[in-house]
The first five atom37 places (N, CA, C, CB, O) and aatype in JSON, in Angstrom:
{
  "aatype": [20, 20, 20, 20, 20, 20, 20, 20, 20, 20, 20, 20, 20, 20, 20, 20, 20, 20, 20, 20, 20, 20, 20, 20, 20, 20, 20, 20, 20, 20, 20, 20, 20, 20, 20, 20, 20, 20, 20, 20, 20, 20, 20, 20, 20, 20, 20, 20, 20, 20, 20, 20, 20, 20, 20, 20, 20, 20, 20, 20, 20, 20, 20, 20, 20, 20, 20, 20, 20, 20, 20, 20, 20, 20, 20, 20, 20, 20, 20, 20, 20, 20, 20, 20, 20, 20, 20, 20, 20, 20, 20, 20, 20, 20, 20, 20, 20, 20, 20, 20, 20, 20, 20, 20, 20, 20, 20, 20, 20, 20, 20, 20, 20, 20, 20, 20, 20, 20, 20, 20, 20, 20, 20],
  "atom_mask": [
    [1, 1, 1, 1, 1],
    [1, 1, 1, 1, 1],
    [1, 1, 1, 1, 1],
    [1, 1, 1, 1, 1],
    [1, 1, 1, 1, 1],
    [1, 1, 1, 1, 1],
    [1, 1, 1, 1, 1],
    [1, 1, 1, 1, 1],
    [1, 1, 1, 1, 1],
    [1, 1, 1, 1, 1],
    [1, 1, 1, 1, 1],
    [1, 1, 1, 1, 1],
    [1, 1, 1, 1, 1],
    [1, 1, 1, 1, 1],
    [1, 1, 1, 1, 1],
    [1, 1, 1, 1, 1],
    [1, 1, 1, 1, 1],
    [1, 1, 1, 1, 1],
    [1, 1, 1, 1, 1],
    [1, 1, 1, 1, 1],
    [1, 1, 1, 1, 1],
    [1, 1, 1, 1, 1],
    [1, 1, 1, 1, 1],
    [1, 1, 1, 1, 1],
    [1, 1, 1, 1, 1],
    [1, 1, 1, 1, 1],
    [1, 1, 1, 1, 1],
    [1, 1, 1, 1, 1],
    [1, 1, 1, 1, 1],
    [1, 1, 1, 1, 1],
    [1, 1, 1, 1, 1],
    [1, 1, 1, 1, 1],
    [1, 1, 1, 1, 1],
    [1, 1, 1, 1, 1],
    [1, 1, 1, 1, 1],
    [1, 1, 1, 1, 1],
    [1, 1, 1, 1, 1],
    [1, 1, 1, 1, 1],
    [1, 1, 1, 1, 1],
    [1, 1, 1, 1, 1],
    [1, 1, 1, 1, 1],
    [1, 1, 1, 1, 1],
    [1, 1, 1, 1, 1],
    [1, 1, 1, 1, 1],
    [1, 1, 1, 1, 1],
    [1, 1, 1, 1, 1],
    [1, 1, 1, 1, 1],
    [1, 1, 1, 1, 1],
    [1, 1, 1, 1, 1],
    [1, 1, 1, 1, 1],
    [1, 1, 1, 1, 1],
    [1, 1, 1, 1, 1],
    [1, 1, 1, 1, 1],
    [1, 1, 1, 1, 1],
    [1, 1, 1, 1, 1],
    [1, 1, 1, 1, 1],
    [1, 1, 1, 1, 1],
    [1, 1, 1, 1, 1],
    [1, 1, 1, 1, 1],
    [1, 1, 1, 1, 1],
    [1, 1, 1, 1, 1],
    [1, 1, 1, 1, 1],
    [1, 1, 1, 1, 1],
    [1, 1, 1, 1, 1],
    [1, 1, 1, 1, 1],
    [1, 1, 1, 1, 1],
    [1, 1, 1, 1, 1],
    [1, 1, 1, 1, 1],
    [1, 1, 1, 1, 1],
    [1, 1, 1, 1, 1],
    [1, 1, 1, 1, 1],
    [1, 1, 1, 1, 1],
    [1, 1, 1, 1, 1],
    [1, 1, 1, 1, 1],
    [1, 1, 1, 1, 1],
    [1, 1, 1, 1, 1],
    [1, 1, 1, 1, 1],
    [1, 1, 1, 1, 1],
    [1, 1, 1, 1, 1],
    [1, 1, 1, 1, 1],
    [1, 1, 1, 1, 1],
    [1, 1, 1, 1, 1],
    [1, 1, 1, 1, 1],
    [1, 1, 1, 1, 1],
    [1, 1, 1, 1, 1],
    [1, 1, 1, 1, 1],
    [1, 1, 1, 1, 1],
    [1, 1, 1, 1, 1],
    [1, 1, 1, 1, 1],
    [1, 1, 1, 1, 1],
    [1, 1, 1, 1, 1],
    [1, 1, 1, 1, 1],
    [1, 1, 1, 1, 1],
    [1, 1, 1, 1, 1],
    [1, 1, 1, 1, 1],
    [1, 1, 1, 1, 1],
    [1, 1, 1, 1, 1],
    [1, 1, 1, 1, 1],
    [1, 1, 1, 1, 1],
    [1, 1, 1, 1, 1],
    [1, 1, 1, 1, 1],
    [1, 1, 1, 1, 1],
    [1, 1, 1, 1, 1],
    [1, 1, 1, 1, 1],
    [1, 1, 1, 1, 1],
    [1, 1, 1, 1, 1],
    [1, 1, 1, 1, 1],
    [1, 1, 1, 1, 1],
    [1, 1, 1, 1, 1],
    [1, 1, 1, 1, 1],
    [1, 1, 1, 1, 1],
    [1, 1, 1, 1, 1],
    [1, 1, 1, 1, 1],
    [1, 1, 1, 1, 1],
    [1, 1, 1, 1, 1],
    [1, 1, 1, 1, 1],
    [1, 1, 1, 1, 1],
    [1, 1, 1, 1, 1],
    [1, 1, 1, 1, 1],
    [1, 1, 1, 1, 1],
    [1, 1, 1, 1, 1],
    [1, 1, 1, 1, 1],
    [1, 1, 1, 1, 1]
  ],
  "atom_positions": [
    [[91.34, 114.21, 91.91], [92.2, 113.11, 91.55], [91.32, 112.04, 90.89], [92.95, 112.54, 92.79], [90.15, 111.81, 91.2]],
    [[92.06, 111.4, 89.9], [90.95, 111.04, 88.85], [92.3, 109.14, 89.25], [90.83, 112.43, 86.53], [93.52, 108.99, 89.23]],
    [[90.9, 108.0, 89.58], [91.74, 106.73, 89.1], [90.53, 106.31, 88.77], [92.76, 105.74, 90.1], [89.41, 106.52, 89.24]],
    [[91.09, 105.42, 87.53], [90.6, 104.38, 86.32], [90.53, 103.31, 87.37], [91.74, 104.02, 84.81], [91.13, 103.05, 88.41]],
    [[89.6, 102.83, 86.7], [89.16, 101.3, 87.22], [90.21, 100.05, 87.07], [87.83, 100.83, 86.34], [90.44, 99.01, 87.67]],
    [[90.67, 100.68, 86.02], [92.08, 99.39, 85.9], [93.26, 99.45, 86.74], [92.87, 99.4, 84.45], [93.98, 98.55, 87.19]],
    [[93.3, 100.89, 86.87], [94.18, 100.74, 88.16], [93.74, 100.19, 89.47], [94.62, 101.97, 88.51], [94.52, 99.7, 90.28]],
    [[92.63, 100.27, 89.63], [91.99, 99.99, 91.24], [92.31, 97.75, 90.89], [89.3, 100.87, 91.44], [92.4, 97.11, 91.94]],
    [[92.41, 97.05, 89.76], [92.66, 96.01, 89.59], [93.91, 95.54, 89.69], [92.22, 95.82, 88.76], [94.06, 94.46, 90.28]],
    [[94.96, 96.17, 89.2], [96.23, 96.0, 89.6], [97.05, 95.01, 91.0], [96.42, 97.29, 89.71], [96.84, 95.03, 92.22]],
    [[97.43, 94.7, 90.68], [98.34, 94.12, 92.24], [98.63, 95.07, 92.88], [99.77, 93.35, 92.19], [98.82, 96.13, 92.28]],
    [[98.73, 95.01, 94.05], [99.25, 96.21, 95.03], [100.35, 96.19, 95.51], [98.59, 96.43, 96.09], [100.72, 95.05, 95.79]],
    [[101.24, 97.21, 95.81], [102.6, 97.16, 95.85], [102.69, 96.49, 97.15], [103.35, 98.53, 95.71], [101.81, 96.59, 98.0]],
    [[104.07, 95.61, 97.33], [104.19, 94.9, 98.54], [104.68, 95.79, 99.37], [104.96, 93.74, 98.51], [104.01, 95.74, 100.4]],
    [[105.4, 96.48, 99.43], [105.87, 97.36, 100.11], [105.61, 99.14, 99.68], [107.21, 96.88, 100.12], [105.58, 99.58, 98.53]],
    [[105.47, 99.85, 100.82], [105.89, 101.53, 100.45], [106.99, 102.11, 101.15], [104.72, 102.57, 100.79], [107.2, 101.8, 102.32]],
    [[107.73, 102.95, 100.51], [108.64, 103.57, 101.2], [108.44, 104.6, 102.21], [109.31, 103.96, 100.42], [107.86, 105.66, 101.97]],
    [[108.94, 104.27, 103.37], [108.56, 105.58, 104.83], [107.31, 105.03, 105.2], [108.27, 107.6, 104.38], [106.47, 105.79, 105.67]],
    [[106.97, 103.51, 105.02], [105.62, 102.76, 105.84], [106.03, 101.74, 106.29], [104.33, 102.34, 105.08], [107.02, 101.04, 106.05]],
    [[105.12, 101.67, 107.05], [105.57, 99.76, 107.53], [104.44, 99.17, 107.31], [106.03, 99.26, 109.35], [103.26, 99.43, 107.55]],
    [[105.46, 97.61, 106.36], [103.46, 97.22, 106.02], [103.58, 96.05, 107.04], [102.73, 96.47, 103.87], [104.61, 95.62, 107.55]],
    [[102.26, 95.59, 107.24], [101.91, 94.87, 108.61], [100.69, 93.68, 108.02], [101.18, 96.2, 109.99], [100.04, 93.69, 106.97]],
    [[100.71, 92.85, 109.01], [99.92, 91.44, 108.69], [98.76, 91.83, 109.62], [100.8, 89.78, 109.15], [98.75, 92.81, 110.37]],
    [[97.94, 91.06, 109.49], [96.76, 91.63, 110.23], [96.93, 90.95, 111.9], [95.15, 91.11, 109.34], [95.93, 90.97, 112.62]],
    [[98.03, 90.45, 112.35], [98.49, 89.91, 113.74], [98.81, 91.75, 114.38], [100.27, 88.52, 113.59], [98.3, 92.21, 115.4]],
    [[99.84, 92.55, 113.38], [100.25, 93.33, 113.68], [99.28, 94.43, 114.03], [101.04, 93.44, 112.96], [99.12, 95.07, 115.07]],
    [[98.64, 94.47, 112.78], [97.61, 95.75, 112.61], [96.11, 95.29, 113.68], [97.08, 95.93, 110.56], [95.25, 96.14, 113.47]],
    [[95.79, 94.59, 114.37], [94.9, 94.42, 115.86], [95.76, 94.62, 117.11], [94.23, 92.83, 116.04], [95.33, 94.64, 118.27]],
    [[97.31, 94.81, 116.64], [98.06, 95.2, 118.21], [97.94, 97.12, 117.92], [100.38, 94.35, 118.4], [98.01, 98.05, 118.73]],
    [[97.79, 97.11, 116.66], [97.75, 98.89, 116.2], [96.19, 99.67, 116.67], [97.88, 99.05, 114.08], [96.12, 100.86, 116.97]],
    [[95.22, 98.9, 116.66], [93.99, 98.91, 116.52], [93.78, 98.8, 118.17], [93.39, 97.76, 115.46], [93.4, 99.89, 118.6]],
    [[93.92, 97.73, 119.3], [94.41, 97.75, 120.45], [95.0, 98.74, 121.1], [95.03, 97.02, 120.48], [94.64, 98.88, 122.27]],
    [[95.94, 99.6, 120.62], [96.84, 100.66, 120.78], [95.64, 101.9, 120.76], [98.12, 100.69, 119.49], [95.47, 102.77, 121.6]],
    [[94.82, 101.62, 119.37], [93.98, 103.14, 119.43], [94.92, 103.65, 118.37], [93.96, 104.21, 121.11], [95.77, 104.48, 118.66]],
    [[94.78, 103.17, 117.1], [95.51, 103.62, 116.25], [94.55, 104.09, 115.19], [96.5, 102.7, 115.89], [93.46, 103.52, 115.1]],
    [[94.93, 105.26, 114.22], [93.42, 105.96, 113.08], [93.52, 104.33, 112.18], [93.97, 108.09, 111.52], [94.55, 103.67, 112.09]],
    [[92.48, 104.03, 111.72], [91.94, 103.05, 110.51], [91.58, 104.26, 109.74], [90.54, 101.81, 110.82], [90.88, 105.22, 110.05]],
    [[92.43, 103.88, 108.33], [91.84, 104.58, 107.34], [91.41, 103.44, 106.19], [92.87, 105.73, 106.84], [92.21, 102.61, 105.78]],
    [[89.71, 103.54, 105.64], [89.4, 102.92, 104.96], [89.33, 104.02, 103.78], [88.4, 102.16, 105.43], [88.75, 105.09, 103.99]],
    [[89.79, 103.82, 102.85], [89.51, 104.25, 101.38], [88.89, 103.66, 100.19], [90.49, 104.47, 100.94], [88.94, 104.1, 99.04]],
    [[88.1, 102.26, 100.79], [87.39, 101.86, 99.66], [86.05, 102.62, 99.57], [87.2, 100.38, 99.69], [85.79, 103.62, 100.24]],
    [[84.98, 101.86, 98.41], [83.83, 102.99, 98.15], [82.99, 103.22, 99.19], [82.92, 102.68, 97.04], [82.74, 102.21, 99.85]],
    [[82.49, 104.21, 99.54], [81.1, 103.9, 100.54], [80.83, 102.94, 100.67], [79.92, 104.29, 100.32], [81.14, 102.37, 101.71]],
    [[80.0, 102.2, 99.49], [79.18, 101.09, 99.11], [79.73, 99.88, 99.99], [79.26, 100.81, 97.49], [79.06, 99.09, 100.65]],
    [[81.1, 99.94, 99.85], [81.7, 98.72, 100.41], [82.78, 98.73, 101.72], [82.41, 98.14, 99.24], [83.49, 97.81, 102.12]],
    [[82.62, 100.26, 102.32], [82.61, 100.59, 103.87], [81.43, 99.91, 104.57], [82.49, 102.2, 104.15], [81.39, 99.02, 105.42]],
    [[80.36, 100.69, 103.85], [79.26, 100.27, 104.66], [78.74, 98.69, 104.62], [78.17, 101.14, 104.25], [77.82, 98.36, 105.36]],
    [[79.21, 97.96, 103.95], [79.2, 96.5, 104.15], [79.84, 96.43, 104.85], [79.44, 95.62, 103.33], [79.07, 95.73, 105.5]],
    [[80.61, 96.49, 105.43], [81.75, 95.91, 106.58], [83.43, 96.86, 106.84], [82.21, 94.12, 105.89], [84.38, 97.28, 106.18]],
    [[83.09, 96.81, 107.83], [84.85, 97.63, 107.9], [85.4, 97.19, 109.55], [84.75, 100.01, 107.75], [84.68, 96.51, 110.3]],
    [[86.51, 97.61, 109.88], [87.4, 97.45, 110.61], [86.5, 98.38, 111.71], [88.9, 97.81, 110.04], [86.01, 99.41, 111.26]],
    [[86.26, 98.06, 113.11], [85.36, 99.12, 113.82], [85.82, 100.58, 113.97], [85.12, 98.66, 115.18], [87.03, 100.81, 113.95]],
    [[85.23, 101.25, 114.08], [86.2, 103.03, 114.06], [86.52, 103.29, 112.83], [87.85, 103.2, 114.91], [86.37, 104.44, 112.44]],
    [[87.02, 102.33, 111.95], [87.99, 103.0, 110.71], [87.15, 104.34, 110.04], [88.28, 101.67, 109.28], [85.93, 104.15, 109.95]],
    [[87.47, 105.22, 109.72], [87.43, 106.07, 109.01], [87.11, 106.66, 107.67], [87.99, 106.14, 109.19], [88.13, 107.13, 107.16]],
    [[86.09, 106.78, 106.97], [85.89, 106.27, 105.09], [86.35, 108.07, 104.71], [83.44, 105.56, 104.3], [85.8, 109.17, 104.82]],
    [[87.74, 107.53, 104.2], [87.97, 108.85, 103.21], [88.46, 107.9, 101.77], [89.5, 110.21, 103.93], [89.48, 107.26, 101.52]],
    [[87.16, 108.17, 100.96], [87.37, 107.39, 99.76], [88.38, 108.14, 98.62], [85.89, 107.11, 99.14], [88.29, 109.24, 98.07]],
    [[89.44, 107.02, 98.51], [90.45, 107.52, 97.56], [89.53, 108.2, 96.09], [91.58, 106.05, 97.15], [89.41, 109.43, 96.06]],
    [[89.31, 107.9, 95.66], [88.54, 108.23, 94.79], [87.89, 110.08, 94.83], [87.5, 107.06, 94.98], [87.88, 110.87, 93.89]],
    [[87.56, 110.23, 95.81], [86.31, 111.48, 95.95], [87.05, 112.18, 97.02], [84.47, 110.97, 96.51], [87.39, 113.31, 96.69]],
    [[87.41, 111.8, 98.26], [87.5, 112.5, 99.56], [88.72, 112.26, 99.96], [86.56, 112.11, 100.59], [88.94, 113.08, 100.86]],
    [[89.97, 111.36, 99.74], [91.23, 111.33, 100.9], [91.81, 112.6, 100.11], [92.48, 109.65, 101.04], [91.74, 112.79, 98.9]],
    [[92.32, 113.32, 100.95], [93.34, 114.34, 100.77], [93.99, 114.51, 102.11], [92.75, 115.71, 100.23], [93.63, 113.95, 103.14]],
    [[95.19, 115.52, 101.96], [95.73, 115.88, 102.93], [95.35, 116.69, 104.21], [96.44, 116.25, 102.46], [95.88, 116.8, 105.31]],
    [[93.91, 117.38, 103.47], [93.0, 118.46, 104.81], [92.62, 117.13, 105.54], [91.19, 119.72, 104.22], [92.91, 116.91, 106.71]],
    [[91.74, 115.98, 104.47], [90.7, 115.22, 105.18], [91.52, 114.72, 105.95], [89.8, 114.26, 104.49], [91.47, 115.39, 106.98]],
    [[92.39, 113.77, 106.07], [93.52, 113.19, 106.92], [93.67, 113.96, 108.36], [94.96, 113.31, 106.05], [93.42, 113.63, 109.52]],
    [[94.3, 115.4, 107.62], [94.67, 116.27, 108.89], [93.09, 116.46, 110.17], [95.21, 118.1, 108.07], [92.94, 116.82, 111.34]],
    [[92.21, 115.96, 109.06], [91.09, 116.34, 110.19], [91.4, 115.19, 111.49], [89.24, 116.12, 109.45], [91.3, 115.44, 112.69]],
    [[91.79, 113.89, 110.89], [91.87, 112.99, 112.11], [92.86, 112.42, 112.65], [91.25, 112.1, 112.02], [92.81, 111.58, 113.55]],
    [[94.1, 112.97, 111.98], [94.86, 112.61, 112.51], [96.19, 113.48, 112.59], [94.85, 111.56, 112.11], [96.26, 113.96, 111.47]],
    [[97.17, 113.88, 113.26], [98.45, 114.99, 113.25], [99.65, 113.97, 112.58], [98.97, 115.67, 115.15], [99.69, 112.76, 112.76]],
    [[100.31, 114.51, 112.01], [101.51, 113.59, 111.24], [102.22, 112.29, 112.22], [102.93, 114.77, 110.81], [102.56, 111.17, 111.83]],
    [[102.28, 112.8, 113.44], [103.04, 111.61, 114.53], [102.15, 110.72, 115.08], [103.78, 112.21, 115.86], [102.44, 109.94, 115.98]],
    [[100.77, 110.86, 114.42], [99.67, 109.5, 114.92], [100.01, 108.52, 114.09], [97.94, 109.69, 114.75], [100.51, 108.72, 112.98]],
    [[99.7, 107.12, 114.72], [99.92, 105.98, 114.44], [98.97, 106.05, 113.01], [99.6, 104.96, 115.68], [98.02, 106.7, 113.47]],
    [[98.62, 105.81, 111.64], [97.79, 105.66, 111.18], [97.81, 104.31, 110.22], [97.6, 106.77, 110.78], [98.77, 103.96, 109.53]],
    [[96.68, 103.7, 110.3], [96.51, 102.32, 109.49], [96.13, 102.25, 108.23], [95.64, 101.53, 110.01], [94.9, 102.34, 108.3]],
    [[96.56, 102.11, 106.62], [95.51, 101.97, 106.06], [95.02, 100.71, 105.56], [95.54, 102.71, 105.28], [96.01, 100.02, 105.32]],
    [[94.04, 100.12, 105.31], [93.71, 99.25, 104.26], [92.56, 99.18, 103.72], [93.91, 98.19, 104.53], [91.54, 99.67, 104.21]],
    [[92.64, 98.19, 102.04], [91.68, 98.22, 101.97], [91.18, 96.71, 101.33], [91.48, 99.38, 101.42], [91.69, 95.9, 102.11]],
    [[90.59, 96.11, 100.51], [90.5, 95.09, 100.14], [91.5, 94.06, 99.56], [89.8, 95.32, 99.6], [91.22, 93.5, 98.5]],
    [[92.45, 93.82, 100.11], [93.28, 93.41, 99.93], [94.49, 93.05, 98.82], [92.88, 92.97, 100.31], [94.16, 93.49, 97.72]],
    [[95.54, 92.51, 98.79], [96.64, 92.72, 97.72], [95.82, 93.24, 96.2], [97.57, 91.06, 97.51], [96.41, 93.93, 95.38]],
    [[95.14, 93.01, 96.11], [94.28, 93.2, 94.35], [94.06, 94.42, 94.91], [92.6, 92.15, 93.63], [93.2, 94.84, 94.15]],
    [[94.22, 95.18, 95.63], [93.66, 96.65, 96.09], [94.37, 97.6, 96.02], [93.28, 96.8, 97.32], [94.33, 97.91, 97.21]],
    [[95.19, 98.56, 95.45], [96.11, 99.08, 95.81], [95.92, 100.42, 96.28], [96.86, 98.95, 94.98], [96.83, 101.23, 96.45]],
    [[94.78, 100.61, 96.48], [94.07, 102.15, 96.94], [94.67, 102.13, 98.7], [91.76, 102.15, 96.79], [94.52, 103.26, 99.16]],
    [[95.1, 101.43, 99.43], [95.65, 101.59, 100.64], [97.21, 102.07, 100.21], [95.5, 100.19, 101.54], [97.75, 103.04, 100.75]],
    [[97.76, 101.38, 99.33], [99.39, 101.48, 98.8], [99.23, 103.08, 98.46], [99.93, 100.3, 97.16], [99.94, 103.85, 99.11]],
    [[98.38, 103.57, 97.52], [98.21, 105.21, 96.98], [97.71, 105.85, 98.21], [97.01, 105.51, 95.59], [97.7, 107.07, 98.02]],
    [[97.39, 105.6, 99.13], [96.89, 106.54, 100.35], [98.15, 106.49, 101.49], [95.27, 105.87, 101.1], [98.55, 107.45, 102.14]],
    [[98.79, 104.74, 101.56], [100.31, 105.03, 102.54], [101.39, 105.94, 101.92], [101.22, 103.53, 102.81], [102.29, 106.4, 102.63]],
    [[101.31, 106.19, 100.67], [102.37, 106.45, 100.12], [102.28, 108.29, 99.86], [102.48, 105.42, 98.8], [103.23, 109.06, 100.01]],
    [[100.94, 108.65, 99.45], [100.33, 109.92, 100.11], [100.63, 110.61, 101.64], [98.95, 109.6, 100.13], [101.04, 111.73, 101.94]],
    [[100.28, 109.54, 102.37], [100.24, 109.97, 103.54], [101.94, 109.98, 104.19], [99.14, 109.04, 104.28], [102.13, 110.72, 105.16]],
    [[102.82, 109.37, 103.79], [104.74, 109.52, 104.3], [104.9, 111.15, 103.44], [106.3, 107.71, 103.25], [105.23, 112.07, 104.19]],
    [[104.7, 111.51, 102.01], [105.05, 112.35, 100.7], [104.12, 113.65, 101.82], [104.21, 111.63, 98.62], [104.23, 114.83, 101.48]],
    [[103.56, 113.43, 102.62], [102.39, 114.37, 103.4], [103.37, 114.5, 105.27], [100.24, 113.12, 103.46], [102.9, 114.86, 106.35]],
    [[104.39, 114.16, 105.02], [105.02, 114.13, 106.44], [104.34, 113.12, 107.65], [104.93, 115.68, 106.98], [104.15, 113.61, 108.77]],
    [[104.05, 112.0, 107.44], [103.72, 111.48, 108.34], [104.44, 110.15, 108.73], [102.56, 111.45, 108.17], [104.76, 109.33, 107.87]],
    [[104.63, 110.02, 109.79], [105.48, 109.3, 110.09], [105.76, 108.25, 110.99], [106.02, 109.85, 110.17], [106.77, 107.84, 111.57]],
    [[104.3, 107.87, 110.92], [103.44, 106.33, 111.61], [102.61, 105.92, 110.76], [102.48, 106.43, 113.0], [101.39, 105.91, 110.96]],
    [[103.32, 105.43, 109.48], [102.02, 104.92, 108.66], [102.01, 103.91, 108.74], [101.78, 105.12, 107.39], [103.21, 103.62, 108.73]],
    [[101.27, 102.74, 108.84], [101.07, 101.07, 108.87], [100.31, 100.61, 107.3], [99.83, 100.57, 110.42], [99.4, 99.79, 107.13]],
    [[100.88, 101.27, 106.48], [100.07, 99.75, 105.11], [100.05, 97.98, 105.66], [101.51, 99.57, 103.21], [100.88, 97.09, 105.84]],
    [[98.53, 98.16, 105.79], [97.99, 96.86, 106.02], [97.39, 96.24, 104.43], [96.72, 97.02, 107.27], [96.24, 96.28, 103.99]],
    [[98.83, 95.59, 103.68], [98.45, 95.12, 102.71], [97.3, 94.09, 102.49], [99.39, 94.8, 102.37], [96.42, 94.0, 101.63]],
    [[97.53, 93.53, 103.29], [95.62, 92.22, 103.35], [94.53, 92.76, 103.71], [95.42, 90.83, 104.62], [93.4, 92.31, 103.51]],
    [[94.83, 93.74, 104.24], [93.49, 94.55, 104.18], [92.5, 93.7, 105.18], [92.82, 94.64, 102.47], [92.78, 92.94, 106.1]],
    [[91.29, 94.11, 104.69], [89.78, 93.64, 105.24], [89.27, 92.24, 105.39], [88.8, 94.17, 104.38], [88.33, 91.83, 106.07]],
    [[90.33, 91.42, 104.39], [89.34, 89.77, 104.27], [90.55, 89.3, 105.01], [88.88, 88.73, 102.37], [90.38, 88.34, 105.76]],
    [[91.95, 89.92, 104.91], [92.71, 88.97, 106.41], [92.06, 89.56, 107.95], [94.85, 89.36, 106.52], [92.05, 88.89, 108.99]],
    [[91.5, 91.08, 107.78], [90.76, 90.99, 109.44], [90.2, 89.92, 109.68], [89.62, 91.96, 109.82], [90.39, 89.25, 110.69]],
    [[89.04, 89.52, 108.26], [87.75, 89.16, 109.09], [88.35, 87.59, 108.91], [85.89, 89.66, 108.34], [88.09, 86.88, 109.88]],
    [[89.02, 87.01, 107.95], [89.49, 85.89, 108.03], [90.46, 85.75, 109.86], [90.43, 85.8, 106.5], [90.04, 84.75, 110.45]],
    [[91.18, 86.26, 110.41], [91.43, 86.04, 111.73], [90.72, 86.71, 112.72], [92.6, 86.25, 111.94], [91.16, 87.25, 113.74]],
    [[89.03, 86.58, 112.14], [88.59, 86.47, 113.29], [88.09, 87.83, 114.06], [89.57, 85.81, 113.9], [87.16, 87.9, 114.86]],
    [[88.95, 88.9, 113.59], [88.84, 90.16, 114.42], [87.12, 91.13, 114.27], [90.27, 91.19, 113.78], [86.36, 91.15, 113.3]],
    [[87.01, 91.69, 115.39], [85.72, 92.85, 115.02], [85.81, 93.29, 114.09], [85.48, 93.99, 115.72], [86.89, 93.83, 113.84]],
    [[84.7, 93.32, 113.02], [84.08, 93.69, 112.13], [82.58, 94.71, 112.67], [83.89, 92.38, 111.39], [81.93, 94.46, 113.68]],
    [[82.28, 95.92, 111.64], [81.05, 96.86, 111.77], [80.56, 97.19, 110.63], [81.27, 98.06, 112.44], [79.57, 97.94, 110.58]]
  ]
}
């Protein structure tokens, strides 16, 4: 799967269909719960900082439907985000992941800078 850089600039959709998107109040009661974090931004910028646990299947190179299935079964809670509304690589991975039968997806449209802006664990 091939995305252009101009797409990764785009606004990100406010909503996906067959997800629930969530504020980052919501997505630390998901995270609390023991819910999958899926990060899909680059390595480069996993490994600067991510949500603790989350998961790096980079849209770009690695999310697919095996990689997913490795961590999670369709009726797990799963989270994605990624750098927020300017990001839409969480929107192409929630919207993957419902079109993939799953049916706890949480698009966390604010992504990473509303975690760390309220405060939450960061790794």
């Amino acid at each position: 799967m091939f995305i252009s850089f101009a797409v990764l600039a785009e606004e990100a959709a406010m909503n996906i269909d067959g997800a629930t998107t969530v504020d980052a109040a919501k997505a630390k009661e998901l995270f609390d719960q023991g819910a999958l974090f899926v990060d899909p931004r680059r390595e480069t910028e996993y490994e600067a900082g991510r949500i603790p646990d989350a998961v790096s299947l980079e849209l770009k190179s690695v999310f697919s439907e095996a990689a997913l299935a490795e961590h999670a079964k369709p009726d797990d809670a799963v989270v994605f985000y990624c750098n927020g509304p300017k990001c839409p690589r969480s929107a192409k991975c929630s919207e993957l992941a419902v079109s993939w039968g799953y049916k706890q997806v949480f698009y966390f449209r604010d992504g990473f800078p509303a975690w760390q802006d309220a405060g939450y664990p960061v790794e």
